[in-house]
PDB file of N, CA, C and O in Angstrom:
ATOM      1  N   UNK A   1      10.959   8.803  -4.843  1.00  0.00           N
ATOM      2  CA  UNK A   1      10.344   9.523  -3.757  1.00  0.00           C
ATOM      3  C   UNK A   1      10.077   8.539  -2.629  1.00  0.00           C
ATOM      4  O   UNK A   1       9.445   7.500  -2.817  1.00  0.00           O
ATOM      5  N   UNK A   2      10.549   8.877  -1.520  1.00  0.00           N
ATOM      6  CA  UNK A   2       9.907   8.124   0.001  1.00  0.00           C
ATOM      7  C   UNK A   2       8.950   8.273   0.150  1.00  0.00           C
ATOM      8  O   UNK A   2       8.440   9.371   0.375  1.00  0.00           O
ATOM      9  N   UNK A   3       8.016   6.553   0.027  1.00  0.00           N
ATOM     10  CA  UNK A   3       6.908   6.735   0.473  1.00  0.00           C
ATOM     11  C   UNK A   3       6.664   5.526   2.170  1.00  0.00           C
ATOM     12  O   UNK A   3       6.932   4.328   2.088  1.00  0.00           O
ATOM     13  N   UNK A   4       6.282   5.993   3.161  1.00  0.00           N
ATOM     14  CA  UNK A   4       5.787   5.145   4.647  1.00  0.00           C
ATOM     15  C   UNK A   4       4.890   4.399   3.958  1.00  0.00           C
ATOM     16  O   UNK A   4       4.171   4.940   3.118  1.00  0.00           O
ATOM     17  N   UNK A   5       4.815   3.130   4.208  1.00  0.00           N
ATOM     18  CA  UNK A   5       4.113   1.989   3.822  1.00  0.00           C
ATOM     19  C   UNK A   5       3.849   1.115   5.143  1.00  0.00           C
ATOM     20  O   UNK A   5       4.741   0.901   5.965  1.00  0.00           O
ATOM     21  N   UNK A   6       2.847   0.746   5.238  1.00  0.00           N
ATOM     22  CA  UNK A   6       2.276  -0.615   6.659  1.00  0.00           C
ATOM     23  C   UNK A   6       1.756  -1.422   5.969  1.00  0.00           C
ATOM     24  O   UNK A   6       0.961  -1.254   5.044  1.00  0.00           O
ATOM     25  N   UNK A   7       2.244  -2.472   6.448  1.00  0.00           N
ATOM     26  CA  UNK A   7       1.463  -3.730   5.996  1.00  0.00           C
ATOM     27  C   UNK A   7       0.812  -4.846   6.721  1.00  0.00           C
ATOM     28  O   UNK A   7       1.179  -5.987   7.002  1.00  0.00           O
ATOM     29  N   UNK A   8      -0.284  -4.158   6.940  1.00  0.00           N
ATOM     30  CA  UNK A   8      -1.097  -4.718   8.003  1.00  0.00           C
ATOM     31  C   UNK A   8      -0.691  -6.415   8.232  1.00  0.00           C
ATOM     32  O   UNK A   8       0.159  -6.619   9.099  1.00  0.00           O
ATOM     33  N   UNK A   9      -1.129  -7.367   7.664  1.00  0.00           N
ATOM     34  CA  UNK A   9      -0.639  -8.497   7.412  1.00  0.00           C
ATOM     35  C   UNK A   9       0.612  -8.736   7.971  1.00  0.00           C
ATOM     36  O   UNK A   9       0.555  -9.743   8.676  1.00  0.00           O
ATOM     37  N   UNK A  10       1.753  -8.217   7.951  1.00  0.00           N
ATOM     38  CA  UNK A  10       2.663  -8.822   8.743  1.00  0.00           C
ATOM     39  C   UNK A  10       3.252  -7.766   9.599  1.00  0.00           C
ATOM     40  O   UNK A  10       4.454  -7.942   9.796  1.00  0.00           O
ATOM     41  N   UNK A  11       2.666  -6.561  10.246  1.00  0.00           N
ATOM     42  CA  UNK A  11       2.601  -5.593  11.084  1.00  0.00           C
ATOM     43  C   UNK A  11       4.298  -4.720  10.817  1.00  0.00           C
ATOM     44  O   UNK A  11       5.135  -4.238  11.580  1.00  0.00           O
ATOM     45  N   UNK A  12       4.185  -4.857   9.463  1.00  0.00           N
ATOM     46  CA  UNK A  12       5.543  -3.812   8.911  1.00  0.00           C
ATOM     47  C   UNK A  12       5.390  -2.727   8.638  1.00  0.00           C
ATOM     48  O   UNK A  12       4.349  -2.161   8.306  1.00  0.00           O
ATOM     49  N   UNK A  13       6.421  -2.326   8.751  1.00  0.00           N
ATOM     50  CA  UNK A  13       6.736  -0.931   8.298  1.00  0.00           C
ATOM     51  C   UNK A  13       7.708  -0.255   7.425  1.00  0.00           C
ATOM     52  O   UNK A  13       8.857  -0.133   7.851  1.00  0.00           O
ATOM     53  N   UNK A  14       7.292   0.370   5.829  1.00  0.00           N
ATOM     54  CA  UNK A  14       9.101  -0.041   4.913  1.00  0.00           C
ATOM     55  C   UNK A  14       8.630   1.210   5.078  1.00  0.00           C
ATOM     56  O   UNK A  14       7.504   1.617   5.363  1.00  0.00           O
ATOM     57  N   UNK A  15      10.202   2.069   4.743  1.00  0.00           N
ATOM     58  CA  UNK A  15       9.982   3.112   3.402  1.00  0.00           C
ATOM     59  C   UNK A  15      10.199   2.448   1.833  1.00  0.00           C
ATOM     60  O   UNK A  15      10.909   1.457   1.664  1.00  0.00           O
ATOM     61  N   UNK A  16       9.715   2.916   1.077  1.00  0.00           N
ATOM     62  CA  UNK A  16       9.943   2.288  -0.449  1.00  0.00           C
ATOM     63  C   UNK A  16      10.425   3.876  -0.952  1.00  0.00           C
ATOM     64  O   UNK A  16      10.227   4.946  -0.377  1.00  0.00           O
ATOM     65  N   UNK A  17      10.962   3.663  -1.936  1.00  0.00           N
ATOM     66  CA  UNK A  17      11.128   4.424  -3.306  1.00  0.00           C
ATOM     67  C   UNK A  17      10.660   4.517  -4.154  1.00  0.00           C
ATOM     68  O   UNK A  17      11.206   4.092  -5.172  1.00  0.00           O
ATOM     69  N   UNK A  18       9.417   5.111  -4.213  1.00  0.00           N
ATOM     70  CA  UNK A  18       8.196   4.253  -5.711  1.00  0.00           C
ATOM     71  C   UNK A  18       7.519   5.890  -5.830  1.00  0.00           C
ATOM     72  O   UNK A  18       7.699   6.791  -5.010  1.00  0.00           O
ATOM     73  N   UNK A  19       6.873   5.950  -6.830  1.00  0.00           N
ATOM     74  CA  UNK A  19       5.910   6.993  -7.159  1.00  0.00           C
ATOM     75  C   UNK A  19       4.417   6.444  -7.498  1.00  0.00           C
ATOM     76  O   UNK A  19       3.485   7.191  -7.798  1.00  0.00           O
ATOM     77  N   UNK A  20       4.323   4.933  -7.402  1.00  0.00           N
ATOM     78  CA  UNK A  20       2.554   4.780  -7.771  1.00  0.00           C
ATOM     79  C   UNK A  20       2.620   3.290  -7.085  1.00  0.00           C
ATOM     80  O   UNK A  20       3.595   2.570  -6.876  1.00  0.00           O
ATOM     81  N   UNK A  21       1.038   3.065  -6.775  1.00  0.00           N
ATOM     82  CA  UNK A  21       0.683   2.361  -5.849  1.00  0.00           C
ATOM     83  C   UNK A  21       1.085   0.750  -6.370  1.00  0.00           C
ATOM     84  O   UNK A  21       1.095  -0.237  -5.634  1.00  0.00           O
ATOM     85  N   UNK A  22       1.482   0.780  -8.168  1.00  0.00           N
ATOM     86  CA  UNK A  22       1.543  -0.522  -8.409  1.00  0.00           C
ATOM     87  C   UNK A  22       2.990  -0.883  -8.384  1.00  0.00           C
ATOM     88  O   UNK A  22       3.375  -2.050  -8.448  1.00  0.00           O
ATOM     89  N   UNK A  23       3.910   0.317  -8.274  1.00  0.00           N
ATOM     90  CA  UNK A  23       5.397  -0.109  -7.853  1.00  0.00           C
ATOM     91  C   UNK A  23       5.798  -0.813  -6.336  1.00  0.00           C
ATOM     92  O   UNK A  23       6.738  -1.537  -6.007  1.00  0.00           O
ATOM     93  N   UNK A  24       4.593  -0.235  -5.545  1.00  0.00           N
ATOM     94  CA  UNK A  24       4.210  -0.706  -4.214  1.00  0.00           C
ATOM     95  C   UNK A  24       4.190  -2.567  -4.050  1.00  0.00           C
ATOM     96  O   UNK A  24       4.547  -3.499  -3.329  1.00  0.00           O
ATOM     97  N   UNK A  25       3.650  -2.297  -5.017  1.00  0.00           N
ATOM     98  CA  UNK A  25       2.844  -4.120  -5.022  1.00  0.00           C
ATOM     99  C   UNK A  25       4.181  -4.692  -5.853  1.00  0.00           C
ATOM    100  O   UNK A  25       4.606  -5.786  -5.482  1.00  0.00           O
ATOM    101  N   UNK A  26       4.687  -4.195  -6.664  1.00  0.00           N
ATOM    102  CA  UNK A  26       6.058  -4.728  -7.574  1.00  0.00           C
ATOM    103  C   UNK A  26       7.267  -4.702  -6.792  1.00  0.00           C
ATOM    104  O   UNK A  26       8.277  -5.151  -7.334  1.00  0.00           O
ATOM    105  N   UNK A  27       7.373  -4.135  -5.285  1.00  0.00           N
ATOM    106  CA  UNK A  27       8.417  -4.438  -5.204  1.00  0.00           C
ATOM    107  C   UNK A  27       8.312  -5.043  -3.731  1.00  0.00           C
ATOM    108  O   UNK A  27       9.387  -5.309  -3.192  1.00  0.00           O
ATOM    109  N   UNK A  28       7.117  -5.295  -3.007  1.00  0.00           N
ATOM    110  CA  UNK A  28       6.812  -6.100  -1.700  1.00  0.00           C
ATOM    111  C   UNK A  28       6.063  -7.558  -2.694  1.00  0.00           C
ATOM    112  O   UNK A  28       5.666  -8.405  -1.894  1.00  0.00           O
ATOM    113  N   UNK A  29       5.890  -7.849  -3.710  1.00  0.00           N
ATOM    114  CA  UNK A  29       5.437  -8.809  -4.200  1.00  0.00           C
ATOM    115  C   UNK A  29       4.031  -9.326  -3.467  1.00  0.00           C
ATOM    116  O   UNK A  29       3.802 -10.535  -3.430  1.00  0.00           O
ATOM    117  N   UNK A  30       3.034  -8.309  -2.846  1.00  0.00           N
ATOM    118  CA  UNK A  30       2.138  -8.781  -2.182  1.00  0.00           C
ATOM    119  C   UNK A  30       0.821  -8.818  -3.356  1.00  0.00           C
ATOM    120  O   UNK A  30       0.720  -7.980  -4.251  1.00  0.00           O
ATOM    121  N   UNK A  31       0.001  -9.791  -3.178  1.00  0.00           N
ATOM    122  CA  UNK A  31      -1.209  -9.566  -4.232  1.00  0.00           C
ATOM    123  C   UNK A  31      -1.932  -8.862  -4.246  1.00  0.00           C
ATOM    124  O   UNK A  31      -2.652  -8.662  -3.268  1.00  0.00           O
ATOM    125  N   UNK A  32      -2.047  -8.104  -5.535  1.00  0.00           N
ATOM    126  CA  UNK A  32      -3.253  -7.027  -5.310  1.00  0.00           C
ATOM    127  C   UNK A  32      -4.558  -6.935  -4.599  1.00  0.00           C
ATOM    128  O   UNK A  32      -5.130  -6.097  -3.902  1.00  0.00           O
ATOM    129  N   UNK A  33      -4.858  -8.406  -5.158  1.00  0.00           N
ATOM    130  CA  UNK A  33      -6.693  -8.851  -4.725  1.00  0.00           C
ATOM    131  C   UNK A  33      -6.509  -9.519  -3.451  1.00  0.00           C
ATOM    132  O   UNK A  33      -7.216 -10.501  -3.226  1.00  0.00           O
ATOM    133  N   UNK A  34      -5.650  -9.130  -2.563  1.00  0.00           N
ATOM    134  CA  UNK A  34      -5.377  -9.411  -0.968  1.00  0.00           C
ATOM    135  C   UNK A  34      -5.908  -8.197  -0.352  1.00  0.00           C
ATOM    136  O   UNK A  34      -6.553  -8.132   0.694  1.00  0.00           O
ATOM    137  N   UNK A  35      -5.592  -7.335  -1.052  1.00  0.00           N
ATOM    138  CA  UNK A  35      -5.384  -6.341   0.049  1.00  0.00           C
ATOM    139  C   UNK A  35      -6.164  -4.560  -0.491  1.00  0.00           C
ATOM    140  O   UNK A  35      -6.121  -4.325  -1.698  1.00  0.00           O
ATOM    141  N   UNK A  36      -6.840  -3.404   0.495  1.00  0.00           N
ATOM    142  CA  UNK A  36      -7.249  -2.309   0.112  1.00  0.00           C
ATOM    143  C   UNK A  36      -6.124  -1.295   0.806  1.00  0.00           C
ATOM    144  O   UNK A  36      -5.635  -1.244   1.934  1.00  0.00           O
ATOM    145  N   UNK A  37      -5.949  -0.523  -0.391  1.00  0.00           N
ATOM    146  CA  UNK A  37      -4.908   0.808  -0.457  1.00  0.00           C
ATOM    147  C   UNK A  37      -5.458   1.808   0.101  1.00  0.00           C
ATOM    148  O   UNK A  37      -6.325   2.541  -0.375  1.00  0.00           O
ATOM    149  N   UNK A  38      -4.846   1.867   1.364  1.00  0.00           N
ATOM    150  CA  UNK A  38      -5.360   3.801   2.008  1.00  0.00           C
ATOM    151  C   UNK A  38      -3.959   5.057   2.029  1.00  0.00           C
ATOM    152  O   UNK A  38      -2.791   5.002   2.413  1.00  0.00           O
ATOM    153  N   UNK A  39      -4.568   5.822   1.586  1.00  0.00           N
ATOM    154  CA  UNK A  39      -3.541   7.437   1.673  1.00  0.00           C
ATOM    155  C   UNK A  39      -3.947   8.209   2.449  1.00  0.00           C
ATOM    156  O   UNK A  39      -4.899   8.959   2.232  1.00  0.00           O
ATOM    157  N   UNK A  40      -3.180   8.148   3.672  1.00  0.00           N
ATOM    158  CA  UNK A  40      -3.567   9.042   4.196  1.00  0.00           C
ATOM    159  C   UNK A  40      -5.015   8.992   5.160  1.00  0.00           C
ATOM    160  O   UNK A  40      -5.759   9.838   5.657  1.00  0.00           O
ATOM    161  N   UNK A  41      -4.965   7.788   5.126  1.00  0.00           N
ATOM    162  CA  UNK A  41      -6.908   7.143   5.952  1.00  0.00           C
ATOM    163  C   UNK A  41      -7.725   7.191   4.756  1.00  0.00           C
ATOM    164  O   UNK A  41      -8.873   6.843   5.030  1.00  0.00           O
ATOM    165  N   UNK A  42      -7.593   7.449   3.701  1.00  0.00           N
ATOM    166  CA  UNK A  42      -8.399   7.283   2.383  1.00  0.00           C
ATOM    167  C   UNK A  42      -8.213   6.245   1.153  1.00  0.00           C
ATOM    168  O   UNK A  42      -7.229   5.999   0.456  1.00  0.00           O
ATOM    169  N   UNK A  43      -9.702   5.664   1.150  1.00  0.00           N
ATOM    170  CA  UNK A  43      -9.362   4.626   0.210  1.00  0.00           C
ATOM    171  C   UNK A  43      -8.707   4.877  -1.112  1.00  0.00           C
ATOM    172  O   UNK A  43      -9.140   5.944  -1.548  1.00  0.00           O
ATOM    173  N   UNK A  44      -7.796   4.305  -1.974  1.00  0.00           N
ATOM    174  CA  UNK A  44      -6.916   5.076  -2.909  1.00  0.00           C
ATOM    175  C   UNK A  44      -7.373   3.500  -4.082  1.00  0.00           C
ATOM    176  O   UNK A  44      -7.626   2.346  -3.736  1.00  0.00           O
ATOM    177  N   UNK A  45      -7.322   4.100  -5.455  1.00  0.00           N
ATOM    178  CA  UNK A  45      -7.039   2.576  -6.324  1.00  0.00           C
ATOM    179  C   UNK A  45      -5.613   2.531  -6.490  1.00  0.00           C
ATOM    180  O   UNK A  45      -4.883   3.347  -5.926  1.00  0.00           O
ATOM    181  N   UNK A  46      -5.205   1.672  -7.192  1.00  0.00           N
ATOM    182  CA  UNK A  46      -3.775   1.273  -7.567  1.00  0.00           C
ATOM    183  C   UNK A  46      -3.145   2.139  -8.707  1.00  0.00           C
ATOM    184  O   UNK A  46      -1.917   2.220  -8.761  1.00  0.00           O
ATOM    185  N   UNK A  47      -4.016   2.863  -9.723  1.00  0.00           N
ATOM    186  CA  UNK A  47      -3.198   3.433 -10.507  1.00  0.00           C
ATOM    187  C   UNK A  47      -2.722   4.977  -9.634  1.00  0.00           C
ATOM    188  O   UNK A  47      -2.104   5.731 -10.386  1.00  0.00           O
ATOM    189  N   UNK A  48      -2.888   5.441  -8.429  1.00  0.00           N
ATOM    190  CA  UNK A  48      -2.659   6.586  -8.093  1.00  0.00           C
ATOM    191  C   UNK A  48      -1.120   7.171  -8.120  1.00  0.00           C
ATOM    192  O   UNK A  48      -0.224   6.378  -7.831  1.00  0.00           O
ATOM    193  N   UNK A  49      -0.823   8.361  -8.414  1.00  0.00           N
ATOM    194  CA  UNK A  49       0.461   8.726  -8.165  1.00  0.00           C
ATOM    195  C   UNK A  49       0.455   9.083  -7.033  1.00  0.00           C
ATOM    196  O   UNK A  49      -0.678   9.463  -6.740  1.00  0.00           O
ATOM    197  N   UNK A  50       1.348   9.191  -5.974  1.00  0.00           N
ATOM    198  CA  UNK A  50       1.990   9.288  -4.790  1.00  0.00           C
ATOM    199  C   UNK A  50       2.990  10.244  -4.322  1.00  0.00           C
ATOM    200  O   UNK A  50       4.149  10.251  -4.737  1.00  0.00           O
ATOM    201  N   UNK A  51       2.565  10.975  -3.532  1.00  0.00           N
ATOM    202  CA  UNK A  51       3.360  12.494  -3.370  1.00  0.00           C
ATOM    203  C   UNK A  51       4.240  11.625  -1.924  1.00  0.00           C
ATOM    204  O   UNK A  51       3.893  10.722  -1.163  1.00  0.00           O
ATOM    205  N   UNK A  52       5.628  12.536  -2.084  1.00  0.00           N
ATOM    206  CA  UNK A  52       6.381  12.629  -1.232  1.00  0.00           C
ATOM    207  C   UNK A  52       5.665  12.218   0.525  1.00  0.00           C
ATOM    208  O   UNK A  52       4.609  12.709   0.925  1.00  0.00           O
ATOM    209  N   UNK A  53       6.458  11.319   1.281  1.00  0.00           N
ATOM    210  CA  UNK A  53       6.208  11.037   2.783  1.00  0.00           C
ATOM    211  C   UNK A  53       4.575  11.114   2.805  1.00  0.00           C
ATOM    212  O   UNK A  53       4.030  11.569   3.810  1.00  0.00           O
ATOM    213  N   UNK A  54       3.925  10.740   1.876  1.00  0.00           N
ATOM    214  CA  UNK A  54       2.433   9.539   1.959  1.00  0.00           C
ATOM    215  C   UNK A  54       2.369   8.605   2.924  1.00  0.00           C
ATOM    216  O   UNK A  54       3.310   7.815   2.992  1.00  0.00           O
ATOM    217  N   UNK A  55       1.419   8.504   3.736  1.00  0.00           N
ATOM    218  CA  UNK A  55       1.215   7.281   4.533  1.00  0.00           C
ATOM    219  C   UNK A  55       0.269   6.398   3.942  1.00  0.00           C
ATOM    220  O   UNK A  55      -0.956   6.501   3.875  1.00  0.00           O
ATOM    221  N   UNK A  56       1.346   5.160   3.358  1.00  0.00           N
ATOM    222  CA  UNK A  56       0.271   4.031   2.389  1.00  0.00           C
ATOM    223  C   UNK A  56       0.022   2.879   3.442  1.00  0.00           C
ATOM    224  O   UNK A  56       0.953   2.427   4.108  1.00  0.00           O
ATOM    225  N   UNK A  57      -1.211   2.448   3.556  1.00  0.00           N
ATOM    226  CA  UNK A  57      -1.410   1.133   4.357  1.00  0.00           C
ATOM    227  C   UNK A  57      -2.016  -0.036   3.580  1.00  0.00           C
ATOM    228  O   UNK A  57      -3.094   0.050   2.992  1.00  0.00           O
ATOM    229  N   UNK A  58      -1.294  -1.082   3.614  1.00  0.00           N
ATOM    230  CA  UNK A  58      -2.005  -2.278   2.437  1.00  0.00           C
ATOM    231  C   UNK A  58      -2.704  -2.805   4.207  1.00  0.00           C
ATOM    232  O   UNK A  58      -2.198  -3.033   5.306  1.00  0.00           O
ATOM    233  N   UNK A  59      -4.028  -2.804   3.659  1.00  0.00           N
ATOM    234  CA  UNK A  59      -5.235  -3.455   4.956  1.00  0.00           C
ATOM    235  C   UNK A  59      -5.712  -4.962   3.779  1.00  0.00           C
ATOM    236  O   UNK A  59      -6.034  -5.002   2.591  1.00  0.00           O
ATOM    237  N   UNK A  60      -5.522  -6.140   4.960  1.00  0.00           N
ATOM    238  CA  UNK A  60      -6.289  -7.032   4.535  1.00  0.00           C
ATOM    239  C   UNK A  60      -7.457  -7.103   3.922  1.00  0.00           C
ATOM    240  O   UNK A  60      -8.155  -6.089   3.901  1.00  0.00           O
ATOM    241  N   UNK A  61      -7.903  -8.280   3.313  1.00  0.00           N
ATOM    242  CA  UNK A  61      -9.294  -8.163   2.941  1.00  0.00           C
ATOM    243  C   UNK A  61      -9.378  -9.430   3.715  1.00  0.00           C
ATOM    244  O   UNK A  61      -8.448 -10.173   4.027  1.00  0.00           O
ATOM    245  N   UNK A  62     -10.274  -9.517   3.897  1.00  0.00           N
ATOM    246  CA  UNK A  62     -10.709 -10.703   5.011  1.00  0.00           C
ATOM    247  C   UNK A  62     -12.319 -10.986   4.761  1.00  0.00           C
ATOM    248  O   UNK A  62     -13.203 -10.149   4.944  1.00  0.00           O
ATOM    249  N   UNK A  63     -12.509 -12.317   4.312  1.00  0.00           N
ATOM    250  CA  UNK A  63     -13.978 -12.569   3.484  1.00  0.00           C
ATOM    251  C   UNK A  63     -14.188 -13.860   4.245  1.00  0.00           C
ATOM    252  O   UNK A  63     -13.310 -14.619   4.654  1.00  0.00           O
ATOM    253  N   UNK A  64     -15.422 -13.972   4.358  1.00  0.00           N
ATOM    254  CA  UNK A  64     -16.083 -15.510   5.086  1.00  0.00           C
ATOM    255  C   UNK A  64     -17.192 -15.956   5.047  1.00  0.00           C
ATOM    256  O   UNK A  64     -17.744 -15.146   4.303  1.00  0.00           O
ATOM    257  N   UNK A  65     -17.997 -16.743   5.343  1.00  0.00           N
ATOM    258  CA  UNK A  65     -19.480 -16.682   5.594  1.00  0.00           C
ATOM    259  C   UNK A  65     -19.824 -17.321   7.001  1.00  0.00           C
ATOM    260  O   UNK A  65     -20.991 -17.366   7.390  1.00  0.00           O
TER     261      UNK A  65
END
């Protein structure tokens, strides 16, 4: 299934072929504990299944003091 993917971090844009958020991460090789999963403007976890033309955005995490 085509899913729209952004990746904030390097201001991309794929389609993938995946049905869940951890095929996402398995096939851009990006680290999980980098980054928060939104569907659709909603925060999502990683085990979610993924319906057809989803808009997934991997958003940085960005930590400091």
């Amino acid at each position: 299934m085509k899913i729209n993917v952004f990746i904030e971090r390097t201001d991309e844009k794929k389609v993938l072929n995946v049905k869940t958020v951890n095929e996402i991460f398995e096939q851009t090789k990006i680290p999980r504990n980098t980054v928060l999963i939104t569907r659709n403007n909603e925060l999502i976890m990683e085990d979610e299944k993924l319906n057809e033309n989803d808009e997934i955005r991997l958003l940085s995490v960005i930590s400091g003091g």
